[in-house]
C-alpha positions as CSV (number, residue, x, y, z in Angstrom):
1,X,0.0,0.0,0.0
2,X,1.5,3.1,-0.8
3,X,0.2,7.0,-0.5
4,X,1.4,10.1,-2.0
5,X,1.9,11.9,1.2
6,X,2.3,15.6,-1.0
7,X,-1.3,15.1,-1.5
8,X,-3.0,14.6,1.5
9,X,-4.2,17.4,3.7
10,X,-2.8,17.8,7.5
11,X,-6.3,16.5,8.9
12,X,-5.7,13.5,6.6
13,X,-1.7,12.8,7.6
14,X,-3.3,13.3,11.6
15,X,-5.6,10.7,10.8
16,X,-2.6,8.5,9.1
17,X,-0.4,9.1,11.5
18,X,-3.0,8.1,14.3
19,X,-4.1,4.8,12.9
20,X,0.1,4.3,12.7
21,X,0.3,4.5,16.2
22,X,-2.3,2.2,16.7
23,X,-0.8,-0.4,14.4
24,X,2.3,-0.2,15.8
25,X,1.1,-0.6,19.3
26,X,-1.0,-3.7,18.3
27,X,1.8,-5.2,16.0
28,X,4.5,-5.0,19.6
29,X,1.5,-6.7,21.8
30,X,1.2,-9.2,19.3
31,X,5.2,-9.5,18.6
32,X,5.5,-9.8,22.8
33,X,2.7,-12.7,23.0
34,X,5.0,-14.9,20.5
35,X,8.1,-14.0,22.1
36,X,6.3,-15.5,25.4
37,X,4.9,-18.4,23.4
38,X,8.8,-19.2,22.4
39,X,10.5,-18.5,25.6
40,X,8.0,-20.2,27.0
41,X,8.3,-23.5,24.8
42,X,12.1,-23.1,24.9
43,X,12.0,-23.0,29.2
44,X,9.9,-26.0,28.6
45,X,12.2,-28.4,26.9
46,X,14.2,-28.3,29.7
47,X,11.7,-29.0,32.0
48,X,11.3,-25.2,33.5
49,X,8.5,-22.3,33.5
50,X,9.3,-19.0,32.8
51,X,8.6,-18.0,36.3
52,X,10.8,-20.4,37.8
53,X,13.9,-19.2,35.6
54,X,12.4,-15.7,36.6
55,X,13.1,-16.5,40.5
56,X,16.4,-18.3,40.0
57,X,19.9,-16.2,40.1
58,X,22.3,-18.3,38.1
59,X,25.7,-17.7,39.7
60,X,27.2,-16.1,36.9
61,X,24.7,-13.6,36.7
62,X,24.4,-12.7,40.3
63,X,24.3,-8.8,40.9
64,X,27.9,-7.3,41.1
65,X,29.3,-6.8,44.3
66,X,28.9,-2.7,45.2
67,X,31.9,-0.6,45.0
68,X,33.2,1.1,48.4
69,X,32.7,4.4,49.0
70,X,35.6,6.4,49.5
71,X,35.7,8.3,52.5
72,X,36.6,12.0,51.8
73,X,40.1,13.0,51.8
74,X,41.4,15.3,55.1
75,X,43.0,18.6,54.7
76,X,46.3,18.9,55.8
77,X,47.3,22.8,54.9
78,X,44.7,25.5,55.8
79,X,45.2,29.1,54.6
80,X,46.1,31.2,57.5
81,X,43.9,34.3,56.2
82,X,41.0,31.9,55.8
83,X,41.0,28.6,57.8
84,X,37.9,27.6,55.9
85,X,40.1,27.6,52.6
86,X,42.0,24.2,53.4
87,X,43.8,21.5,51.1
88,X,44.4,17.7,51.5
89,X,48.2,17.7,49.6
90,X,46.6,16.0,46.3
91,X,46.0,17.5,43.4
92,X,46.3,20.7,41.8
93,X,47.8,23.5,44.3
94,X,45.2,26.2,45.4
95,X,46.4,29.9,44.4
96,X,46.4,30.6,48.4
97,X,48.9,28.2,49.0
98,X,51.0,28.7,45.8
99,X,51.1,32.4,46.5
100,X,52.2,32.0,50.4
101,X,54.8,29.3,48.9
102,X,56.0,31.9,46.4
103,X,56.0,34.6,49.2
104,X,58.9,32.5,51.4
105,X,56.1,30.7,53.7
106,X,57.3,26.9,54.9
107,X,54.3,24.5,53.7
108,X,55.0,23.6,57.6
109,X,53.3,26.3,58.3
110,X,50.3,26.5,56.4
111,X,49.9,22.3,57.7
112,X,47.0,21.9,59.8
């Protein structure tokens, strides 16, 4: 079936594109019930129901074990002209405590 598209009107291409949807909806219920029929005959050659492979974990597909979560890291230099400006010795410097560096100060002295 085909239609020249150029020549309907935009009611008619609503309408078109309505009963598409619909089609499509019906055509993946119906595609879904035979994928059920056919996992449900292939469960059943080996003696199972697709609930109980459903309930069972085989173990190489048990969940992956959860990552630990990192605690934060502590700050070991605070900047003396704002104590709530601190660093933990990893990473990029801050400009505070390049600048106090730069200035003659001992890192010693900026540790916490």
């Amino acid at each position: 079936m085909k239609f020249d598209l150029k020549s309907l009107t935009r009611k008619e291409l609503e309408k078109l594109a309505a009963d598409v949807k619909k089609a499509l909806l019906t055509a993946k219920a119906r595609d879904r019930r035979e994928a059920m029929k056919a996992a449900e005959k292939a469960a059943a050659e080996f003696g199972f129901s697709l609930n109980d492979l459903a309930k069972d974990k085989a173990p190489s597909v048990a969940a992956k074990p959860k990552k630990k979560k990192s605690k934060p890291a502590v700050a070991r230099f605070a900047n003396p002209e704002d104590p709530a400006q601190t660093w933990t010795g990893k990473g990029r410097q801050p400009f505070w405590f390049k600048n106090a560096v730069e200035a003659g100060t001992s890192p010693d002295d900026l540790a916490i």
